[in-house]
C-alpha positions in Angstrom: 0.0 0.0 0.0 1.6 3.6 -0.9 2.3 5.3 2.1 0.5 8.2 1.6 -3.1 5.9 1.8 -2.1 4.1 4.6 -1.7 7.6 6.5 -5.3 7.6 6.0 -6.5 4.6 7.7 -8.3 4.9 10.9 -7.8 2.4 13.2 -8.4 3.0 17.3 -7.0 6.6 16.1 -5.4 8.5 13.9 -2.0 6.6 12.2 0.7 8.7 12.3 2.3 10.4 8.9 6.1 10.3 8.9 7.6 13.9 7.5 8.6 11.1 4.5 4.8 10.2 3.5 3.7 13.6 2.7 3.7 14.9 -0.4 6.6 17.3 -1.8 4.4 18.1 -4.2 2.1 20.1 -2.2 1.3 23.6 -2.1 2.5 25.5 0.7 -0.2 25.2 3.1 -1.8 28.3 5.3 -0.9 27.9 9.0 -2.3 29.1 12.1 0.7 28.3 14.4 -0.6 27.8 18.0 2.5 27.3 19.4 6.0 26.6 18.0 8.0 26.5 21.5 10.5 28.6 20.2 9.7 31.2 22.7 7.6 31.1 25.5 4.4 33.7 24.4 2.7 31.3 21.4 2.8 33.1 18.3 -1.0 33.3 18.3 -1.8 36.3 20.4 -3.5 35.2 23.5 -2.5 31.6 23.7 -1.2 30.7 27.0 0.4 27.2 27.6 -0.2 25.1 31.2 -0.5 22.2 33.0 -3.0 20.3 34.6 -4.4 17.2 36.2 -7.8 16.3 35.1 -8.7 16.1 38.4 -6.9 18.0 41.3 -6.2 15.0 43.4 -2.5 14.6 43.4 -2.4 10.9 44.3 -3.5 10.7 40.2 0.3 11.3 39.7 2.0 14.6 38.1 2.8 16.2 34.8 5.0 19.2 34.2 7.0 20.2 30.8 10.3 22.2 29.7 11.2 23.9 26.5 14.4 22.7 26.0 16.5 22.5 22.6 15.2 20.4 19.9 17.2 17.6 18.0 15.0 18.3 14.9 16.5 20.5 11.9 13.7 22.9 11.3 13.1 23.5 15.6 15.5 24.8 18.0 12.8 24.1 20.7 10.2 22.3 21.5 8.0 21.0 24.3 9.3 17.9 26.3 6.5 16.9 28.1 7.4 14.8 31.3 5.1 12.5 33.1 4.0 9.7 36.0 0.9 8.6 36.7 0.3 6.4 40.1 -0.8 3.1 39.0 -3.0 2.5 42.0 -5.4 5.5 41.1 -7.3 5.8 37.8 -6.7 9.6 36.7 -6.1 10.8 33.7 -3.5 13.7 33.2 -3.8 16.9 30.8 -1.1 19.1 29.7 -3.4 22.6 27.7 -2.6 25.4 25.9 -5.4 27.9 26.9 -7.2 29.3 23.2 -8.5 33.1 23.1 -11.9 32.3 21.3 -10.2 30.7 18.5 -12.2 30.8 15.4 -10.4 27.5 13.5 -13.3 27.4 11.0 -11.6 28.2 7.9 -9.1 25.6 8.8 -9.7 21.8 8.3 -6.3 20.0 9.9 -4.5 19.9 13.0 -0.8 19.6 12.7 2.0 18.6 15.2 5.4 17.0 15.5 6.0 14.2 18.0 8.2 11.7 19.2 8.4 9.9 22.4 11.8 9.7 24.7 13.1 6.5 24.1 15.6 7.2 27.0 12.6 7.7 29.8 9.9 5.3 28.0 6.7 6.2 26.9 3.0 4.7 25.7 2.5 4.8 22.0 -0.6 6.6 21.9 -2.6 9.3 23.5 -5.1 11.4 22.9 -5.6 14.8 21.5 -8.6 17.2 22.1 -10.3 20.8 21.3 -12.5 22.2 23.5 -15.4 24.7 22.5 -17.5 26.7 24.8 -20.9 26.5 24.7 -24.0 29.1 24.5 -26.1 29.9 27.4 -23.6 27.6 29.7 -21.5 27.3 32.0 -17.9 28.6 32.0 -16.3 25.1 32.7 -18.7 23.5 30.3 -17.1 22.8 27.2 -18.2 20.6 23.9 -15.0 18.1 23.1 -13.8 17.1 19.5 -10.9 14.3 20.2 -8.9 11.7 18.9 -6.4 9.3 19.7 -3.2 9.4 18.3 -1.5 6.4 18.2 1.8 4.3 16.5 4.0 7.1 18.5 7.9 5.9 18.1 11.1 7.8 19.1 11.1 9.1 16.0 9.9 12.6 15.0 6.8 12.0 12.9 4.3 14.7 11.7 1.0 14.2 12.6 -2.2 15.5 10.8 -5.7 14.7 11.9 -8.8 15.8 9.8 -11.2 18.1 11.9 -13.7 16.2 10.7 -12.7 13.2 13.1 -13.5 15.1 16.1 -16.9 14.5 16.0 -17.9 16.4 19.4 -17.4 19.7 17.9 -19.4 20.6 15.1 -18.6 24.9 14.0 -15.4 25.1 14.7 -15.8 28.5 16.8 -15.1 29.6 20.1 -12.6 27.1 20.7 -11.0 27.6 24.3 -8.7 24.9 24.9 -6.4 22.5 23.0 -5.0 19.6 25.2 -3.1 16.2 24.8 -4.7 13.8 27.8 -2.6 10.8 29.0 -4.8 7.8 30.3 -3.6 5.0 32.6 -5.6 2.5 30.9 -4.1 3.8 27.3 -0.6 3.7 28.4 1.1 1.0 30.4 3.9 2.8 30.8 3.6 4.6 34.2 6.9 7.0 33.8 7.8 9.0 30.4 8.4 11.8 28.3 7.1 12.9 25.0 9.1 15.8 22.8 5.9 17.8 20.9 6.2 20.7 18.8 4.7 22.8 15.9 0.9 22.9 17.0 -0.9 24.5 13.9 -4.3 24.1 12.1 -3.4 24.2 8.6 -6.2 23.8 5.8 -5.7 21.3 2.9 -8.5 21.7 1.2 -9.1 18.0 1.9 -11.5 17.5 5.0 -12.0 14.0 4.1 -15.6 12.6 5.0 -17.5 14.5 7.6 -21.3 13.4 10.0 -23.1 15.9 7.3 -22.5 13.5 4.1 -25.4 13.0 2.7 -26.8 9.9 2.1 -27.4 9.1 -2.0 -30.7 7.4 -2.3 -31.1 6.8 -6.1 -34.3 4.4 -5.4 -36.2 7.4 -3.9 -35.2 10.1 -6.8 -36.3 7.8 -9.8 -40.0 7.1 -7.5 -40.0 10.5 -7.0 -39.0 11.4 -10.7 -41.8 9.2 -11.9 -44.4 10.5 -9.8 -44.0 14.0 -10.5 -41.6 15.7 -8.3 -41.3 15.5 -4.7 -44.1 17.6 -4.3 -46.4 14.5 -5.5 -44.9 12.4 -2.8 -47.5 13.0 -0.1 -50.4 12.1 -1.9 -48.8 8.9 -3.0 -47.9 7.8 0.4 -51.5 8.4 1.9 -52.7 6.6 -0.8 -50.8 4.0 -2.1 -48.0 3.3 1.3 -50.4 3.8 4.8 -52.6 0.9 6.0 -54.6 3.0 7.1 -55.9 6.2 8.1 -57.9 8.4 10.9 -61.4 9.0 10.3 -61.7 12.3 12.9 -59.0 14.8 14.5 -60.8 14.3 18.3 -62.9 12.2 20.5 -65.4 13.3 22.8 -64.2 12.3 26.4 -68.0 10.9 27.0 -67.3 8.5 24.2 -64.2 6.8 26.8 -65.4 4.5 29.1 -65.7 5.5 32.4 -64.6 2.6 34.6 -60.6 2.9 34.7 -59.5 -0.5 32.9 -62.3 -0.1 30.4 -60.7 3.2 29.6 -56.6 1.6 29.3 -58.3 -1.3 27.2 -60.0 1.4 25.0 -56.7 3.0 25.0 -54.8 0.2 24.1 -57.1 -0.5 21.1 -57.0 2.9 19.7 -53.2 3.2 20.3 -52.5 -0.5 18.5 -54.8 0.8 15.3 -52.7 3.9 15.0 -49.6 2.4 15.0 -51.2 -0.7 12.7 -52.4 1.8 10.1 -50.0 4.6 10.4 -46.9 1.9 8.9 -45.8 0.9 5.3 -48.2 -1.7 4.3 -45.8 -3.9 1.8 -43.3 -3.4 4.6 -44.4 -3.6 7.8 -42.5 -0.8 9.2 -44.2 2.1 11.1 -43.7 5.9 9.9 -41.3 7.9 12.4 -44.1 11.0 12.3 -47.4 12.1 11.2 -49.1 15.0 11.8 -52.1 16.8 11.8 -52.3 20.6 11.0 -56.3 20.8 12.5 -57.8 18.2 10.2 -57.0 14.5 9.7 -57.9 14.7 5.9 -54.4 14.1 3.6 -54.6 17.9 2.6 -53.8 19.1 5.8 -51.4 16.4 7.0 -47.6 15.2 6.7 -46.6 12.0 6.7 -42.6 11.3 7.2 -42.2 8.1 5.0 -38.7 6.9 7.0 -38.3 5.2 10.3 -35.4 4.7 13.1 -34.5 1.1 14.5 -35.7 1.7 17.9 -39.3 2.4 16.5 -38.7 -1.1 14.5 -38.0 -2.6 17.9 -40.7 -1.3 19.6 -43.2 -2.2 16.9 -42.3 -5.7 17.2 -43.0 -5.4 20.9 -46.1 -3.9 19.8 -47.3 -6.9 17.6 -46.6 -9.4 20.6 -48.6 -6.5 22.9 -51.4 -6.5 20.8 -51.6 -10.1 20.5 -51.5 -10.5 24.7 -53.9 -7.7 24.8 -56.1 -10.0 22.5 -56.4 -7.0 19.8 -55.1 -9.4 17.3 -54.8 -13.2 17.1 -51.7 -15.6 17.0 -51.7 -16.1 13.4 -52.1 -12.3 12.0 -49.5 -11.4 14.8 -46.8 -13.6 13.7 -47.7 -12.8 9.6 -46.6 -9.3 11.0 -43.8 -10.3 12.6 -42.9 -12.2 9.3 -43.4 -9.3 7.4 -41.4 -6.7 9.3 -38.3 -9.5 9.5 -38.2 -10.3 6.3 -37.7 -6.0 5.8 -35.0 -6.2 8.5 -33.2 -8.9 6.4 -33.5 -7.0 3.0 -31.6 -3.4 4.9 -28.3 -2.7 4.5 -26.3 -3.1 7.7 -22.9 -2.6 9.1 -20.6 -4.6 11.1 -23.6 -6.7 11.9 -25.9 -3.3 12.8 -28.8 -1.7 11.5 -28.2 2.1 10.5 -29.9 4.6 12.4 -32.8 5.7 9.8 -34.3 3.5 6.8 -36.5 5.0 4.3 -39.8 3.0 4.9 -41.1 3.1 0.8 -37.3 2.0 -1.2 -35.4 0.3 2.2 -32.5 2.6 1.5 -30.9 3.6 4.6 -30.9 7.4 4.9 -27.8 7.8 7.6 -24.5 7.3 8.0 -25.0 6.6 12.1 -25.1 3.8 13.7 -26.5 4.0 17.3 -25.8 2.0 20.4 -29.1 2.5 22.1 -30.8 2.3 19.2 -29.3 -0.8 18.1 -30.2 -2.2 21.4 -33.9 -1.6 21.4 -34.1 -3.5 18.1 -32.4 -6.0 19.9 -34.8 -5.8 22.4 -37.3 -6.4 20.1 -35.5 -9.4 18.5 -35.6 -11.1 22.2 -39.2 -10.5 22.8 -40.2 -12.2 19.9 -37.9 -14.6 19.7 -39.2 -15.4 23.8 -43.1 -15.2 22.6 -43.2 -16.9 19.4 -41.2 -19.7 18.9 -41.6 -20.7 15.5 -39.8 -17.1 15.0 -36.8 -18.3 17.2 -33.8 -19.0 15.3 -35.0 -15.9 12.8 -34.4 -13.7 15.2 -31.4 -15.3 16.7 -29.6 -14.5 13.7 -29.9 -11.1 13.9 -29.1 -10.9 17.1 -26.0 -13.0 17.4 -24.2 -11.3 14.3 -23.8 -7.9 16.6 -20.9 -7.6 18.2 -21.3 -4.3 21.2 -18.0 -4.3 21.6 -18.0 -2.0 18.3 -19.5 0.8 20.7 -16.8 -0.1 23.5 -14.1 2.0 24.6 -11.6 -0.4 26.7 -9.7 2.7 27.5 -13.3 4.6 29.2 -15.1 1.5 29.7 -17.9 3.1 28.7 -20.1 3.1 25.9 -19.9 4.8 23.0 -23.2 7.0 21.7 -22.8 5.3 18.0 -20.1 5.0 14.7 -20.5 7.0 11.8 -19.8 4.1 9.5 -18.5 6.6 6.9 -15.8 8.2 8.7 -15.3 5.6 10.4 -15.2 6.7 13.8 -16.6 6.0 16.8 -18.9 9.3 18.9 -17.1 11.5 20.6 -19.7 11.1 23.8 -20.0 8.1 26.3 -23.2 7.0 27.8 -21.5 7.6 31.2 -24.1 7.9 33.3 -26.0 5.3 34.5 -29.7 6.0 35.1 -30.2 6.5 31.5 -32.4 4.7 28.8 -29.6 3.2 27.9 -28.4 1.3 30.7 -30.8 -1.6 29.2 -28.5 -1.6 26.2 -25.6 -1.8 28.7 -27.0 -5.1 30.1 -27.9 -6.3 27.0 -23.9 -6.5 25.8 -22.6 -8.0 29.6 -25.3 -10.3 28.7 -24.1 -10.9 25.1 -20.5 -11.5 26.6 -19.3 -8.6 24.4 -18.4 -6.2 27.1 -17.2 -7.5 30.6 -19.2 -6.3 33.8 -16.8 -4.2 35.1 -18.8 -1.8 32.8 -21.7 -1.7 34.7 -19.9 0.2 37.3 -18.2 2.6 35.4 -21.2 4.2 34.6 -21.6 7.2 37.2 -24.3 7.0 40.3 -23.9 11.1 40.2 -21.0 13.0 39.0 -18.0 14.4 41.2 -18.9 17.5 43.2 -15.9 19.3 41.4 -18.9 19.4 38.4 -20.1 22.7 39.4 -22.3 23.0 36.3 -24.7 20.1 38.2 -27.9 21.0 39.2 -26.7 20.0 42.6 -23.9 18.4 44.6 -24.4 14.9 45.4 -24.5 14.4 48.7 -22.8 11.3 50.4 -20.4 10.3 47.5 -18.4 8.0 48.7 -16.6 4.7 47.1 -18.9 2.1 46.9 -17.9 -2.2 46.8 -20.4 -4.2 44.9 -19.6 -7.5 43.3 -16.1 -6.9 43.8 -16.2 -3.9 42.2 -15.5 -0.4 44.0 -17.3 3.0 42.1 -18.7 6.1 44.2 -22.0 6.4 45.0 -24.5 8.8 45.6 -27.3 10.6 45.2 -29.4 14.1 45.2 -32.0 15.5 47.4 -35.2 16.9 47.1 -38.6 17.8 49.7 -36.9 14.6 51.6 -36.7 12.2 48.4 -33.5 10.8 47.9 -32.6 9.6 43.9 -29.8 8.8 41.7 -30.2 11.6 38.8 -30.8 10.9 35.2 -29.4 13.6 32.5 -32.0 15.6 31.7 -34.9 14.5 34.3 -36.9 12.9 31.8 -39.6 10.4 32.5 -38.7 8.4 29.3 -35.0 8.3 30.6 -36.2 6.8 34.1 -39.0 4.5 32.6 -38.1 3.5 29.0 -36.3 0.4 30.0 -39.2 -0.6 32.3 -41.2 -1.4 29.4 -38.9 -4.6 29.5 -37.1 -5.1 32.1 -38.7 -5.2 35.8 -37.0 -3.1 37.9 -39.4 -3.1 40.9 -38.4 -6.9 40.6 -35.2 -7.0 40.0 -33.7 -4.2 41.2 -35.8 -3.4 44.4 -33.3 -0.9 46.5 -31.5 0.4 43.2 -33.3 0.9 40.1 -36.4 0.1 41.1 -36.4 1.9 44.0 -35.6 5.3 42.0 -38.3 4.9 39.4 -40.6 5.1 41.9 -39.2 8.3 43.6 -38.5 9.6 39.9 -42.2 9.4 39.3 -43.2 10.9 42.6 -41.0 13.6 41.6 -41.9 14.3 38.3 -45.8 14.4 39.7 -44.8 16.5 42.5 -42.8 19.1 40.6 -45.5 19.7 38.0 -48.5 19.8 40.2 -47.2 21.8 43.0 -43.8 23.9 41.9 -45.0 24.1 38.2 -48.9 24.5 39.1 -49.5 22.2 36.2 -52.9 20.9 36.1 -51.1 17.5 34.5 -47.7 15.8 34.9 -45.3 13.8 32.7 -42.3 15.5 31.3 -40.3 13.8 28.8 -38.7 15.1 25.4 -41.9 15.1 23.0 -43.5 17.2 20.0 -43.6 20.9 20.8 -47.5 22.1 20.1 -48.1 24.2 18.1 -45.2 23.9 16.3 -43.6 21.2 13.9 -40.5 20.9 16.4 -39.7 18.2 19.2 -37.9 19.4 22.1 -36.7 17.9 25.1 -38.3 18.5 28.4 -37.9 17.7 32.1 -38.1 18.0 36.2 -34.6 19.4 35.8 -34.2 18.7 39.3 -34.1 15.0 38.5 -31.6 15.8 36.2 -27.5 16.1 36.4 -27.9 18.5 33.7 -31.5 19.0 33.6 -33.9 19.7 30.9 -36.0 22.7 30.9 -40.0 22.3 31.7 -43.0 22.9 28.8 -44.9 20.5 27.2 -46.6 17.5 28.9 -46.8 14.1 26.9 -49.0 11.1 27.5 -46.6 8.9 26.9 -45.3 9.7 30.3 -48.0 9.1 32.5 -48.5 5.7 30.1 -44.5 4.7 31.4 -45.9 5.5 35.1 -48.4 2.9 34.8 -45.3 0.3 35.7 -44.7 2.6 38.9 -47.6 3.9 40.3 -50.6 2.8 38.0 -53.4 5.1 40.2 -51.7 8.3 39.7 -50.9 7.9 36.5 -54.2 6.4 35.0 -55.7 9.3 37.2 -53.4 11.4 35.2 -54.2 10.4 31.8 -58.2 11.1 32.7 -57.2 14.4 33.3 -55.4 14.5 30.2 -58.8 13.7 28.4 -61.0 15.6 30.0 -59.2 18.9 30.0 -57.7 18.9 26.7 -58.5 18.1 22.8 -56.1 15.3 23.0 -57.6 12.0 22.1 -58.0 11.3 19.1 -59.2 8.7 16.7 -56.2 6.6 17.4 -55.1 7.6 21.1 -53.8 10.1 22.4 -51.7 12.7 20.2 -48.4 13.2 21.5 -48.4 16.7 23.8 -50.5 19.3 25.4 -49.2 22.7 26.5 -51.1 22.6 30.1 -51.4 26.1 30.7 -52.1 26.9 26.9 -53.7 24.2 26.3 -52.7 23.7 22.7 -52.3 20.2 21.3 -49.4 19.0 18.9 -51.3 17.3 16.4 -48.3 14.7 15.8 -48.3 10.5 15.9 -44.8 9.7 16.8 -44.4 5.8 16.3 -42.0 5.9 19.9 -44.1 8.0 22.1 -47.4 5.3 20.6 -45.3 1.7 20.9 -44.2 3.3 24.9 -47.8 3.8 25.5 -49.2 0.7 24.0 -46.0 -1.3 25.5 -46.9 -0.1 29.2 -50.8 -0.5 28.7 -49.6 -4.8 27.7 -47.6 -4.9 31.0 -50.0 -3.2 33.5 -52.9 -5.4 32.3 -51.7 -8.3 31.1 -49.5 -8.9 34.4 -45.9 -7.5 33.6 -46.2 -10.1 30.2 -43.7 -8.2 28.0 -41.4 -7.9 30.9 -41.7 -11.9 31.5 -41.1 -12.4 27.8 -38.0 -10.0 28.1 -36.7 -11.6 31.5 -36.9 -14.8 30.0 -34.3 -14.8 27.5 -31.1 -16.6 27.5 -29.0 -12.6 27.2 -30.9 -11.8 30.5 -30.7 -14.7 32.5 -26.7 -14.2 32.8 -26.7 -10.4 34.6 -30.2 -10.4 36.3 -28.5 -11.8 39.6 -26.3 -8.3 39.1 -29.1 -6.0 39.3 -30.3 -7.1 42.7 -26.9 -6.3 44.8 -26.8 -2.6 45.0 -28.1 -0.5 47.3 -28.5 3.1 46.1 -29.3 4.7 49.3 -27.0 2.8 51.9 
């Protein structure tokens, strides 16, 4: 392979490019030198070089640097960057040069030279990041483009990573900090010394692949091409791709029944018929979104003809729900299930993975991203099915056992990775590092694939260190923690006398989403379990009383009376914490598992006080002091609330289903240990 290509190939990081593997040819390049080491101010005005440690706790071990003269022909000086980290502790260590603002969007490189000191030792790779500050934030929080460098020898070699790679930082403004971070876990060496020098961003006019690609889909422009122009599309799809359609915008509250159960069966039945009929009829999968601009007739509705892999695993949930809730029987439900698998087996994949959208009319996947929690609610699905309908067993088996979740796994974090963009390819920037997330059931879903090891499960943070001033508060008794052998701090917030481990945002489908399947009140009675319930006391709490909401249930939903979707919360239940507004049903449906009276009570009040039931269940969210409505079906917000409806009345049967698989069965017995409130 010429050497100039195999500078290009991304492995864990970015391969190093000797000086000799770059062109001659090429034209002299702009620079913007942000330090050279040659003197001590950076030729960049405002550019300060330190030293840190990630964390100020000096048993993590030290890090301190000289200038010192160069053995390099173009350098008199450059940085020789000392280090020793305490192998008993697990810190990483930062060395920073401190950016004024930095605008580096015109640039689409960064460029450095580095060796390591043969004489002292040193790890061959580490890792390099930008960091960016962020509107309406904190100070100290800052968005993070990385990547990890690795191959470093004791030879100088120049090093030049695409932008693009650094997938946590998206403008290219207002950078703040540039910083090579040195990880225990990375480097086994515990003593060395690196020589670095020549930090620029140059532009080469060759960014190489970046998240934005597009995604070609030639199937959809020749349908589109013969219909008429995109603009014939919609009446095509009502007519020619839905199985179905509403025959009214609302329902009269004194059409629901009024004894409670009569009311979730109704609901139940109205919610399985919209997802049934709102889904490509020659290919069983639902549509991500349609809505309703104040009348169900095609003319004043939009119809979004694609679909994500967690509303494909949640509508196979849905078919094995509806057939438990006796809505449909054994023999339509698995000619649905047959239908939407033999989809699944016609998409393109990666590495064993679905990608993260699919146009629902040609199958042509319309991303580049591949997500881990996504992926594991498919996988979810796979297991249900597989559990309920045996004939459909080996089927799904397949599909399951060709994903690997290492793919998502960081050995070095020990933490899970958000997704890959298959076309760079590169893993996220961003970790699911916090537990209490929906997508700790993905986490148990690799432990219990054997493709991640359990010491996983508790890395993922209780609550965050109090040093995290941008929390919405300080934990309070977080202290080191010994379950299974395993040592990790605990935790937890505070509120009105409640005690909880936070979720990100405080969002009710971040607490309950994994409920759906996985019985936590069972399970995990002093842990998880034990903080849905006070997460759902919360959330009512907050609303009712600090928000003087007539309703409760925030979770990210449909904005009414708008075409967005925002993310809402109790940000008090969140480390982070999302902001209040809309109310969604689909919350109050994911209480059911918790506290089915309040909730149920909830979701009368819903009816009775707003415009939102409608010919196929409720629509997705209600403004409560407004009272608009946002006309929208969202296939995720309908499968949660037909999902939750199965399990409250059919006796926790999806959860059963779920519980009983093979994956499971192997980390159950590790959800029942911990104690979150010790």
């Amino acid at each position: 392979m010429h050497p100039s290509l195999l500078c290009r190939l991304l492995l864990t990081g970015w391969l190093l490019c000797p000086s000799w593997a770059i062109s001659a040819t090429a034209p002299p390049l702009p620079s913007l030198v942000l330090h050279d080491f040659e003197r001590t101010a950076s030729p960049t005005p405002g550019v300060t070089m330190r030293h840190q440690l990630s964390d100020l706790d000096s048993r993590a071990g030290q890090i301190w640097y000289r200038r010192e003269p160069a053995p390099r022909a173009t350098s008199e000086r450059a940085l020789h960057l000392y280090y020793r980290f305490n192998p008993e502790t697990d810190k990483d260590l930062g060395w920073r040069l401190t950016l004024p603002d930095l605008d580096a969007s015109n640039y689409d490189h960064l460029e450095f030279w580095i060796r390591g000191d043969a004489k002292l030792g040193y790890a061959d790779a580490l890792r390099v990041e930008f960091r960016q500050s962020l509107p309406d934030a904190p100070p100290d929080l800052l968005r993070q483009g990385s990547t990890v460098v690795t191959g470093i020898t004791a030879d100088w070699q120049r090093v030049q990573i695409p932008l693009n790679l650094m997938t946590g930082i998206d403008d290219w403004q207002h950078l703040r900090q540039f910083g090579i971070v040195l990880q225990p876990r990375r480097s086994p060496i515990t003593v060395g010394a690196y020589w670095l020098d020549d930090i620029a961003l140059i532009k080469t006019g060759q960014p190489g692949p970046s998240i934005h690609d597009p995604v070609i889909t030639p199937r959809k422009t020749v349908l589109e091409t013969q219909l008429g122009g995109k603009a014939a599309l919609q009446p095509y799809l009502f007519h020619d791709r839905t199985a179905g359609w509403p025959t009214r915008l609302t329902v009269p509250p004194t059409e629901l029944p009024a004894d409670d159960r009569a009311f979730l069966q109704r609901l139940a039945r109205d919610t399985w018929r919209g997802l049934a009929a709102l889904s490509d009829r020659d290919h069983g999968l639902p549509f991500d979104t349609v809505r309703f601009h104040g009348d169900v007739t095609p003319a004043h509705s939009w119809l979004g003809d694609y679909t994500n892999v967690t509303n494909i695993g949640l509508y196979l949930i849905d078919i094995v729900a509806a057939a438990e809730l006796g809505l449909i029987d054994a023999a339509e439900a698995q000619t649905r299930l047959n239908q939407t698998l033999d989809s699944l087996e016609r998409l393109e994949t990666w590495r064993g993975f679905y990608f993260n959208y699919y146009d629902t009319t040609t199958l042509e996947r319309t991303s580049h991203f591949v997500s881990f929690v996504d992926s594991a609610w498919l996988t979810t699905g796979l297991m249900v099915v597989r559990n309920s309908f045996p004939t459909l067993t080996e089927r799904c088996t397949r599909l399951i056992d060709r994903e690997d979740y290492s793919l998502f796994y960081d050995p070095v974090e020990q933490l899970m990775a958000h997704g890959y963009h298959a076309n760079l390819p590169y893993r996220t920037e961003y970790y699911y590092g916090l537990l209490y997330s929906e997508a700790r059931l993905g986490s148990l879903i690799a432990i219990g694939k054997g493709d991640v090891p359990v010491e996983h499960w508790y890395r993922m943070v209780r609550t965050f260190p109090r040093s995290a001033d941008w929390q919405s508060q300080s934990p309070k008794h977080r202290v080191d923690k010994m379950v299974n052998g395993y040592v990790f701090p605990g935790g937890y917030y505070t509120w009105k006398g409640y005690q909880f481990v936070p979720s990100w945002g405080g969002a009710m489908f971040e607490a309950l989403m994994p409920t759906l399947v996985l019985d936590e009140q069972r399970y995990a009675p002093a842990s998880l379990g034990q903080n849905g319930r006070v997460h759902t006391a919360i959330q009512r709490r907050f609303a009712l009383e600090h928000l003087g909401y007539p309703v409760w249930g925030l979770s990210p939903s449909s904005t009414p009376a708008s075409d967005d979707y925002s993310e809402y919360g109790a940000r008090l239940l969140g480390a982070r914490g999302y902001a209040a507004g809309a109310v969604t049903p689909h919350a109050a449906a994911l209480a059911l598992l918790v506290d089915p009276a309040a909730a149920t009570a909830n979701l009368r009040q819903l009816v009775e006080r707003y415009p939102v039931y409608g010919d196929f269940g409720f629509y997705d969210a209600v403004a409560p002091r407004g009272g608009q409505v946002a006309y929208n079906y969202l296939a995720l917000d309908q499968s949660m609330i037909l999902i939750a409806l199965a399990d409250y009345l059919r006796d926790g049967v999806i959860q059963r289903y779920f519980a009983a698989d093979p994956i499971m069965q192997r980390v159950l017995p590790l959800l029942g240990t911990e104690r979150f409130f010790d």
